[in-house]
C-alpha positions in Angstrom: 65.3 57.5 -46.8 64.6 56.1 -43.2 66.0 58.2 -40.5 65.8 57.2 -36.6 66.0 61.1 -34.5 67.9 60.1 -30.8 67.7 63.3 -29.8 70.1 65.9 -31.1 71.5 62.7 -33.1 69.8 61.6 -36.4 71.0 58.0 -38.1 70.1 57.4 -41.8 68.9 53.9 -42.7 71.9 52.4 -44.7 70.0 49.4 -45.5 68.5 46.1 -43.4 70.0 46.9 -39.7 72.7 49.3 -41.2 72.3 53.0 -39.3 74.6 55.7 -40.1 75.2 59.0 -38.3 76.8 61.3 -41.3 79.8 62.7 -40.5 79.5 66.3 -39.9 81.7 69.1 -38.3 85.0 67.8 -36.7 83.8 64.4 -37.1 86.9 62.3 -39.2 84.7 59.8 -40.3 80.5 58.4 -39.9 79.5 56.6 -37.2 77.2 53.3 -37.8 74.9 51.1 -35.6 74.3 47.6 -36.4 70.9 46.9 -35.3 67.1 46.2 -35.2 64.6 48.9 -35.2 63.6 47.7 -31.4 67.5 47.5 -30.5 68.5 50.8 -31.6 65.3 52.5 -29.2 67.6 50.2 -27.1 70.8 51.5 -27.5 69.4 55.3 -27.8 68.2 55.1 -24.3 71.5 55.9 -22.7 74.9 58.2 -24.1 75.9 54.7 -26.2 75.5 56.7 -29.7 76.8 60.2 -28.0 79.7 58.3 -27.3 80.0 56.3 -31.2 80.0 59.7 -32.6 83.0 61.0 -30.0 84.8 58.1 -31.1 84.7 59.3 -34.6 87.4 62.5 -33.7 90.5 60.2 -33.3 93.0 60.2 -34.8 94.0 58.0 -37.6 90.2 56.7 -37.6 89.4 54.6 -40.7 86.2 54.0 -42.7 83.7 54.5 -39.7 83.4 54.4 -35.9 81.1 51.2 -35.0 78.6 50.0 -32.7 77.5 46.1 -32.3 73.9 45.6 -31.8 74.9 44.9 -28.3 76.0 48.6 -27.5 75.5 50.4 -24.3 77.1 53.1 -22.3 81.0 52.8 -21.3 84.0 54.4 -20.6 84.4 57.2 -22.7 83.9 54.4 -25.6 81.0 52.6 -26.0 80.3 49.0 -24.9 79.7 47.0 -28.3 82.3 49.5 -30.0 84.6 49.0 -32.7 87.0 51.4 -34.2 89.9 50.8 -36.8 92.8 53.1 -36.0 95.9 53.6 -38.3 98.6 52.2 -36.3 101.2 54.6 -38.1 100.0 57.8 -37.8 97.0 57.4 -35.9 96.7 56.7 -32.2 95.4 54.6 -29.5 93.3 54.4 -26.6 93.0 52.3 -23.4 89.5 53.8 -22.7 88.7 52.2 -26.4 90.0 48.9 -24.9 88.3 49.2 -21.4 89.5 48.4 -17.9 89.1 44.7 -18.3 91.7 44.1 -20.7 91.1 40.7 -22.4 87.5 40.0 -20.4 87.1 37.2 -22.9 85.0 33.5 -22.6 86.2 30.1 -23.5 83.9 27.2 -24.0 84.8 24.0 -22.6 83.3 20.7 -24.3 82.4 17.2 -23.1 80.8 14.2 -24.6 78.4 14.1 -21.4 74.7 14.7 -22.5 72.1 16.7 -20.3 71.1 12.8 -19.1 74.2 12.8 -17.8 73.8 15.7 -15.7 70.1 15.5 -14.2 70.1 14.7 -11.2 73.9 16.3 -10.1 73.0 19.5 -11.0 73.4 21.0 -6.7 76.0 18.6 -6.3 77.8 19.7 -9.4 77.5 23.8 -8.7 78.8 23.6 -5.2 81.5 21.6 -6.4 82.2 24.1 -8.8 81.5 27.0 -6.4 83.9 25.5 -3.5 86.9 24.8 -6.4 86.6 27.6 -7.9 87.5 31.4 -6.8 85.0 33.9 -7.4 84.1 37.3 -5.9 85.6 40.9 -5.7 89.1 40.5 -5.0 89.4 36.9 -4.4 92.3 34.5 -4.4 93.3 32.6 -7.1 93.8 28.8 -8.0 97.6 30.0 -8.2 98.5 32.0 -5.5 101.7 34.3 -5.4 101.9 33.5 -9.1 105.4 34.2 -10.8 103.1 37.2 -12.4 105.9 38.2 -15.2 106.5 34.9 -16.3 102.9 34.8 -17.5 103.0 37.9 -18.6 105.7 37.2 -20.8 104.9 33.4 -21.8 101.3 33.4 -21.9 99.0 30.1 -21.9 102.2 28.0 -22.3 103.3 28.4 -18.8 99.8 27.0 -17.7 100.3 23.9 -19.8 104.0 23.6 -18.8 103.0 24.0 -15.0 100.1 20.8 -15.7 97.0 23.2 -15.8 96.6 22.0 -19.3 97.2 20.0 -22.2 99.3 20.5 -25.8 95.8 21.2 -27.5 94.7 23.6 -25.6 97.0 25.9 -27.2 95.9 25.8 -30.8 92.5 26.1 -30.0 92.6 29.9 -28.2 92.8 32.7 -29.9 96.7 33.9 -31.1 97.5 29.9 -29.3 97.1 32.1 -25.7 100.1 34.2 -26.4 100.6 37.9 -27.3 104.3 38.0 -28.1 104.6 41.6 -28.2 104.0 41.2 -24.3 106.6 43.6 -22.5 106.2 42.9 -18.4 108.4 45.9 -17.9 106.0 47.6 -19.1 103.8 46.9 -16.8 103.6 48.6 -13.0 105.0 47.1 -9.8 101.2 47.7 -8.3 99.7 46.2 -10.9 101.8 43.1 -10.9 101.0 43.0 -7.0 97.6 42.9 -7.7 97.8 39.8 -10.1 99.6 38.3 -7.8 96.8 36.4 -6.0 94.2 36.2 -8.4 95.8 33.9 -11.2 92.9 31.7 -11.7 89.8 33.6 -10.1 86.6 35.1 -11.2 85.8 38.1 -9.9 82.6 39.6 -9.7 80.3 41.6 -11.7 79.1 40.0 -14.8 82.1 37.3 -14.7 80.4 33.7 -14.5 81.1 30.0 -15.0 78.1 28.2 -16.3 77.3 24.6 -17.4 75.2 24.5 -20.3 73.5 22.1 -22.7 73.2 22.7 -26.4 69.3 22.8 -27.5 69.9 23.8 -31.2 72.2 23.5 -34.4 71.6 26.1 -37.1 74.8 24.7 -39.4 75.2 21.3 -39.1 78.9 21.0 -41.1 79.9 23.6 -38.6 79.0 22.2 -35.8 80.4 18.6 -36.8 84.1 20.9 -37.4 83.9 22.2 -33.7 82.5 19.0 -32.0 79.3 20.2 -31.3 76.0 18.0 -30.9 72.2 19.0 -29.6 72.0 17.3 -25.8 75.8 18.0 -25.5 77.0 19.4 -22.0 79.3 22.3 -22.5 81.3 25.0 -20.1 81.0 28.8 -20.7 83.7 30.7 -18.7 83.5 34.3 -18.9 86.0 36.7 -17.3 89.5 39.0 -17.6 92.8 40.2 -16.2 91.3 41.0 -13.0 93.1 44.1 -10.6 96.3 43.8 -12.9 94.3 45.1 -16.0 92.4 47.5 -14.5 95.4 48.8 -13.0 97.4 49.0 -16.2 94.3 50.7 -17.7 94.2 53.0 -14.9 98.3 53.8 -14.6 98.0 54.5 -18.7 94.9 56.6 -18.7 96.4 58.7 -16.3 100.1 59.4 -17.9 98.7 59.5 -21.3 96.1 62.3 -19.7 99.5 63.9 -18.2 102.1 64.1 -21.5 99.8 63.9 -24.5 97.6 67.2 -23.0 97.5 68.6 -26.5 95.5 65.5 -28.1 93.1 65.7 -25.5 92.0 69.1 -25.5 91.0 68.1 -29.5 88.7 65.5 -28.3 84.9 65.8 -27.5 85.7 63.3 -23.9 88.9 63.1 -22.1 87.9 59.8 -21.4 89.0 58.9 -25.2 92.6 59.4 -24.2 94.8 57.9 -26.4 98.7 58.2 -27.0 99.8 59.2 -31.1 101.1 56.2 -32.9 104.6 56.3 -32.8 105.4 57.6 -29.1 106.8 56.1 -26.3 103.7 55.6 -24.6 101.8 54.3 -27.7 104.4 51.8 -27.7 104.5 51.2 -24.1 100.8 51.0 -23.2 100.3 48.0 -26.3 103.2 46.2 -24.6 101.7 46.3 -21.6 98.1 45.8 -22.8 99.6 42.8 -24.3 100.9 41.5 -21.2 97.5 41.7 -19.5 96.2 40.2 -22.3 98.4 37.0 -21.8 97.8 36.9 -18.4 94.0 37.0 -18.5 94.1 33.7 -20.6 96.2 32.2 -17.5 93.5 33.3 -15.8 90.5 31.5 -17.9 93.2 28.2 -18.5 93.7 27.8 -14.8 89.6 28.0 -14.0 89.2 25.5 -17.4 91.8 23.1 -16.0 90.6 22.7 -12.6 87.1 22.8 -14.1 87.7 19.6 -15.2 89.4 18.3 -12.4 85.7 19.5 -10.9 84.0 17.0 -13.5 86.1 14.3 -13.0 85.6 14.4 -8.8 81.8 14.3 -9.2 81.6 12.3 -12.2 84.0 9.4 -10.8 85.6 9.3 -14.2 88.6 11.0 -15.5 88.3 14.2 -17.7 89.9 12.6 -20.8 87.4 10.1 -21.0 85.1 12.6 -20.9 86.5 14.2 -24.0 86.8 17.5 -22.0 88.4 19.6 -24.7 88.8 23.3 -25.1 86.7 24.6 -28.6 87.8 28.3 -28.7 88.8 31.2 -26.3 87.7 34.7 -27.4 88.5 38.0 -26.5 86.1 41.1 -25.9 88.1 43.7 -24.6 91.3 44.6 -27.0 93.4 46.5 -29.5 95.8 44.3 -31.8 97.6 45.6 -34.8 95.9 44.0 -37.8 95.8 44.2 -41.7 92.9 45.5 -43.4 92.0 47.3 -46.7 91.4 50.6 -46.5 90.6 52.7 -50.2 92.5 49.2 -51.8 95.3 49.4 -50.0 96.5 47.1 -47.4 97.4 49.0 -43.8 97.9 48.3 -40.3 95.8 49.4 -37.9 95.3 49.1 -34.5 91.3 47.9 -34.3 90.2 48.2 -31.0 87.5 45.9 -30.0 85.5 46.8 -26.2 82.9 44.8 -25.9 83.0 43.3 -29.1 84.7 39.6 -30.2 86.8 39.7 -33.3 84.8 37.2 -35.8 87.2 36.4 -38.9 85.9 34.4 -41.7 87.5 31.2 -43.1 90.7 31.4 -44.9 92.3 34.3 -42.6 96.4 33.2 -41.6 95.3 34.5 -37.7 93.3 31.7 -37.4 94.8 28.4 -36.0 94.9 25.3 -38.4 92.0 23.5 -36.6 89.8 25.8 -38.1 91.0 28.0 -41.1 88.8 26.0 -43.7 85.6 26.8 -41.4 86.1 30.5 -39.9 86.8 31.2 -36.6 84.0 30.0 -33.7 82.7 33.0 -31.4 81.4 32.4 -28.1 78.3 34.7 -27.5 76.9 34.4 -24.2 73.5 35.4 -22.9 72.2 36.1 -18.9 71.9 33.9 -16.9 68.2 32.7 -17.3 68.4 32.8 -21.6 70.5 31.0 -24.0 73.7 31.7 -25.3 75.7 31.4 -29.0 78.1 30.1 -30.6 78.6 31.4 -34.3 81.8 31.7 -37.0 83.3 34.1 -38.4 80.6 35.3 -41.4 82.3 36.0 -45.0 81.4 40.1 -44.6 82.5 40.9 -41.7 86.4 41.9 -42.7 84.7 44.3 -44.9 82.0 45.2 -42.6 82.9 45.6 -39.2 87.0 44.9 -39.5 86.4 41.2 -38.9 83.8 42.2 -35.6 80.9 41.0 -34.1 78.5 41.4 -30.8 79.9 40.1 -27.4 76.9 38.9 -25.6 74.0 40.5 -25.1 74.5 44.0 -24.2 73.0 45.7 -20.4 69.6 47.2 -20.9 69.6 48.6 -17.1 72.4 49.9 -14.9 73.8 47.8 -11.8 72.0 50.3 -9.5 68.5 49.8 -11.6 68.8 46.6 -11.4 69.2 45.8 -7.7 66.3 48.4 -7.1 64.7 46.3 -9.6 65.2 42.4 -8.5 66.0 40.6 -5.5 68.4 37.7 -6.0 67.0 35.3 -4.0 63.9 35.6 -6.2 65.8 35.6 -9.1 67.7 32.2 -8.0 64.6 30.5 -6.9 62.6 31.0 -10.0 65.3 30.2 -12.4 65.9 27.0 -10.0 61.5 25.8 -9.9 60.8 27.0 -13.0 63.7 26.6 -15.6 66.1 23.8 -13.4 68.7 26.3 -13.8 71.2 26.3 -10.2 73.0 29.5 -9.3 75.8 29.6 -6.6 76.9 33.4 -6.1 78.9 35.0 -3.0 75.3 37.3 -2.5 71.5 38.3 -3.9 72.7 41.3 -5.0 75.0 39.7 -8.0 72.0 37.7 -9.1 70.0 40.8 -9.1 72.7 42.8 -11.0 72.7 40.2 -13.8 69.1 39.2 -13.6 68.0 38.1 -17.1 65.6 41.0 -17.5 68.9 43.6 -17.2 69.8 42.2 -20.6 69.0 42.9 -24.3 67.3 40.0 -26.2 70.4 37.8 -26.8 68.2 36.1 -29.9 67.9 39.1 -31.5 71.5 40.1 -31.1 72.5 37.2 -32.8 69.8 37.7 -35.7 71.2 41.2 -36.9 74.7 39.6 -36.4 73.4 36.3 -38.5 71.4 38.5 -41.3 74.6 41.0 -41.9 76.7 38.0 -42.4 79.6 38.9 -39.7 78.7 36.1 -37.4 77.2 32.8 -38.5 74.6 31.0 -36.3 76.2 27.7 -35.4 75.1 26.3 -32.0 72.5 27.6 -28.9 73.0 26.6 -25.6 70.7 26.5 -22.0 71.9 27.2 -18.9 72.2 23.7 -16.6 74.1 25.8 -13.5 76.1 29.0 -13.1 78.2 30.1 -10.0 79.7 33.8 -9.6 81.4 36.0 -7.1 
């Protein structure tokens, strides 16, 4: 048998890409890494498989703990993680979910070709740039936002309000709306902090980037979600903003406070995580739902006045331009879902952080549009490399709880990296050498999410291809990318 030593952790070699850490000791169940030979030296470099196998002591845990081959170091659970809970007499955790509570990208299509765009590329960014909010704590396209109505109502408020069209709904994930959304649930400080940032960026690795689409892997695929080689497309990638870091941060804190007990029997206090069943359990998933529905306000707003962008520098109007939405994902998130466990059907709650849910044809979750081709998934790369889109792949219920990678996963910390890079460099050579234009509020941004910080995005996708959770469909280029 093939066995990979990280240290005091050893993994056994399943099979192709499979890695398993046995369970052992308190451990409720294995832990498994989905990856390359070269991205598991990757993944080993930091505490990402320290934290997999903390994962593995809570509660309720089915089958095994999970890491994409996009892991890295988180909060408490690992970036690239993927655990399926039972939702009855298990538990769950907001550290499982992370602080950005539905971070989550949407891609935006039009029938312009790269042609099209040559030439406007400046013209286009700072456009985008100036219409667009971006930065740490920045207003939003809404400001004082009636925060609990789009806690409550979700994407549909957007499209009632005129920041969208009918279609945009059936084409996002759960049609924008969590209905188990409880605003009560969620504080008055957190509520406060929404308040002016429906409609915003942020900062850190949250970006809006025109792209072009260079390949097609499946071309029946492609032809179902509208996609072409030379197409220009629109990659928007962000969250919930101060609202769900605050909820995180309010729930972390009282579940630390009333659920003491449950703690003490995990490895990490930053796995905190309420038992199934209690008030907070119940409380936190209402809230968590809540942010959930208000980060995709958040992305809607940017998409709708994305194309109002288009249509300003374009002189044309953004129907003509066939400006429609192909899918929203999210990356950050617990939802109460079905699965088989020992062939019998239970809920659980899977928690996904850093990881996109990836369900195959045929599934009821998925919206009409596409339940005869499987579900797309929006995988985006840095900056100065290519990005994905794949589908849902026919073993990844079975696999991974209907999971696959979120991007490319961090090789180097934010602090390594500016040490590393200066963004001015980074923006000028990606502009002479590649014609890719980046707007950002400063260097140091660029230099934080400098292409070299990140894992090989291509070889992500591979492992994800090979296991058969998430299809290669599409690769895009970048064209131009603003962030805060």
């Amino acid at each position: 048998m093939t066995t990979f030593d990280a240290g005091d952790i050893t993994l056994e070699q399943v099979r192709e890409y499979v890695w398993e850490i046995p369970q052992e000791g308190d451990m409720r169940v294995p832990a498994r890494v989905l990856a390359s030979e070269t991205l598991l030296e990757e993944i080993a470099e930091d505490k990402t498989l320290e934290q997999l196998k903390n994962t593995t002591h809570l509660p309720g845990i089915q089958k095994y703990a999970l890491c994409m081959p996009d892991g890295h170091q988180g909060y408490g659970f690992p970036v690239g993680g993927v655990a399926g809970i039972d939702a009855e007499n298990g538990c769950i955790s907001p550290g499982a979910v992370g602080y950005d509570i539905n971070c989550g990208v949407r891609l935006l299509k039009t029938n312009l070709t790269y042609d099209d765009i040559r030439g406007h590329e400046e013209t286009l960014v700072n456009a985008l740039y100036e219409a667009i909010p971006a930065g740490l704590g920045a207003g939003g396209i809404v400001n004082n936002a009636p925060v609990e109505e789009i806690l409550e109502r979700g994407v549909e408020w957007a499209v009632e309000q005129g920041h969208g069209i009918e279609s945009d709904l059936s084409h996002c994930e759960d049609e924008g709306f969590r209905p188990e959304a409880n605003p009560d649930a969620v504080s008055q400080k957190a509520i406060d902090r929404g308040r002016n940032q429906a409609g915003s960026l942020g900062s850190g690795n949250h970006f809006l980037e025109v792209q072009r689409v260079t390949d097609i892997y499946r071309d029946g695929v492609a032809h179902e979600f509208g996609l072409r080689e030379d197409q220009i497309v629109v990659m928007i990638h962000c969250g919930s903003r101060g609202l769900g870091h605050q909820v995180c941060t309010d729930y972390l804190r009282k579940i630390e406070q009333t659920h003491q007990g449950l703690l003490n029997q995990l490895p990490d206090k930053e796995l905190a995580a309420a038992p199934a069943g209690s008030k907070l359990a119940t409380d936190y998933y209402e809230a968590m739902c809540a942010a959930i529905n208000f980060a995709w306000v958040n992305r809607q707003l940017i998409m709708h006045r994305t194309r109002e962008v288009f249509a300003d520098v374009f002189d044309r109007s953004w129907e003509e331009m066939e400006m429609e939405l192909l899918y929203d994902v999210a990356h950050n998130i617990a939802k109460k879902e079905v699965h088989e466990i020992d062939g019998e059907e239970r809920e659980l709650y899977v928690h996904r952080k850093g990881a996109t849910r990836a369900f195959p044809a045929g599934r009821p979750e998925l919206p009409p549009v596409y339940r005869d081709v499987g579900q797309p998934i929006l995988l985006p790369g840095s900056m100065g490399a290519g990005s994905y889109i794949l589908r849902g792949g026919e073993h990844s219920i079975k696999e991974t709880f209907g999971s696959t990678a979120h991007g490319a996963g961090r090789l180097m910390s934010r602090t390594q990296a500016k040490s590393q890079y200066w963004g001015e460099d980074v923006m000028d050579d990606l502009r002479q050498q590649e014609r890719i234009y980046i707007k950002a509020q400063s260097g140091a941004t660029v230099a934080e999410e400098a292409p070299g910080v990140y894992k090989d995005v291509d070889e992500v996708v591979h492992v994800s291809d090979t296991l058969g959770i998430g299809d290669r469909v599409a690769r895009t280029y970048p064209v131009c990318n603003i962030k805060g």
